[in-house]
N, C-alpha and C positions, 0 to 999 in steps of 0.2 A: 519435522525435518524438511528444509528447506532443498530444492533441487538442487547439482551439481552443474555451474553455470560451462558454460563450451566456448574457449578461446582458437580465435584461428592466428596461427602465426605464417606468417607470408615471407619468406626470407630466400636468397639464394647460397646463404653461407651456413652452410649444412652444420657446421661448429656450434655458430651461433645462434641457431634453432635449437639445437639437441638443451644447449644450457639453458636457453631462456622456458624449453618443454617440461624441465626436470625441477625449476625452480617453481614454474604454474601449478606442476602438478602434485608438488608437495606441497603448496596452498591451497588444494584441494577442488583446483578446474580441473578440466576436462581437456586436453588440449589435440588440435588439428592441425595439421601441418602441410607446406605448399613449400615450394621454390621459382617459381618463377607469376607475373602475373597473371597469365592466363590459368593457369593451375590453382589461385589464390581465388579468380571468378567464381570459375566451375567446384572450388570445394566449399562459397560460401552457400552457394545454391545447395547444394548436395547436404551439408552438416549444418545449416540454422545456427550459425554463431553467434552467442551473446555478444560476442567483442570481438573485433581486429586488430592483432598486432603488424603492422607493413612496412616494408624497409621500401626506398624509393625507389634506387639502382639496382634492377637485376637483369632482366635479358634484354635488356636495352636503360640508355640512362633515367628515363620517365616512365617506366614499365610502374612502379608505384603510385606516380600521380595518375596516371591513365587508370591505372586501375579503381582508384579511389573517387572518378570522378563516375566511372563505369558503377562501383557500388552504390552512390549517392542518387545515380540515374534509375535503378535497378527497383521498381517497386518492394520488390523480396528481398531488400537488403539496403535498403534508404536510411531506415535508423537505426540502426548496428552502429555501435559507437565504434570506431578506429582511432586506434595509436600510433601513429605513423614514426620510424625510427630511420636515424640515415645520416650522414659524416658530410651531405655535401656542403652545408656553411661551415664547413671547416675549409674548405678548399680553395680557398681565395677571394672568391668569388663578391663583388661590390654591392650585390643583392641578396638579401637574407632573406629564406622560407620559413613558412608559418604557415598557420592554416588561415583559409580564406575560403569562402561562402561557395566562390565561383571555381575558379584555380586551383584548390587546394583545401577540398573539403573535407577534412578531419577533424576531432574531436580534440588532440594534442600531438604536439611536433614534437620531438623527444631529440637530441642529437647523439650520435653515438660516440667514443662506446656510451652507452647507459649502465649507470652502476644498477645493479641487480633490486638491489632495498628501492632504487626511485622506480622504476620500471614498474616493481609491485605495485608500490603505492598509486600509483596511477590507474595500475588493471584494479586493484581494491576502491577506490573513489569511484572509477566508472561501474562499478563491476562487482560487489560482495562475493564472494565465494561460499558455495551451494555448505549448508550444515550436515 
């Protein structure tokens, strides 16, 4: 019997955490939860997360990248895979986000909404789920 892996979700839309917690943990993670970034820091240190899910806009418009450049900086949380999730190339905007080494160091860009089956699949590729 394999361990039960520990998902941190990072979001400020208290909705949208509660479903994405219900859908992790009935695939049989472990899931932790935050709402803002600096909250997202301090609970990655605290709980050893296998994986990151992070939304980018929360208590400020870059509070997700700041934060994801903070965990790649962070000895105790450099290769923790993160899923980063977020609407803003939906929003006009002439420049498109992705991940990048420097700027934008995640694992995968997800755009929102995210239909729930991709979402999985993405935590299941980075991430099996403890047996």
């Amino acid at each position: 019997m394999s361990e039960q892996k520990n998902v941190l979700l990072v979001d400020d839309d208290p909705d949208l955490v509660e479903l994405n917690k219900i859908m992790l943990e009935g695939s049989g993670y472990r899931v932790y939860t935050a709402h803002s970034g600096k909250e997202g820091r301090e609970k990655a240190l605290e709980v050893d997360p296998d994986l990151i899910i992070l939304d980018v806009m929360m208590e400020t418009e870059l509070a997700g990248l700041e934060t994801a450049r903070w965990l790649r900086d962070n000895p105790d949380t450099k290769t923790i895979p993160i899923i980063m999730l977020t609407g803003v190339n939906q929003q006009g905007n002439s420049f498109k986000f992705g991940p990048d080494e420097v700027w934008l160091p995640v694992d995968e860009f997800i755009e929102k909404p995210v239909d729930a089956e991709r979402l999985l699949g993405e935590v299941k590729d980075k991430l099996p789920a403890g047996e």
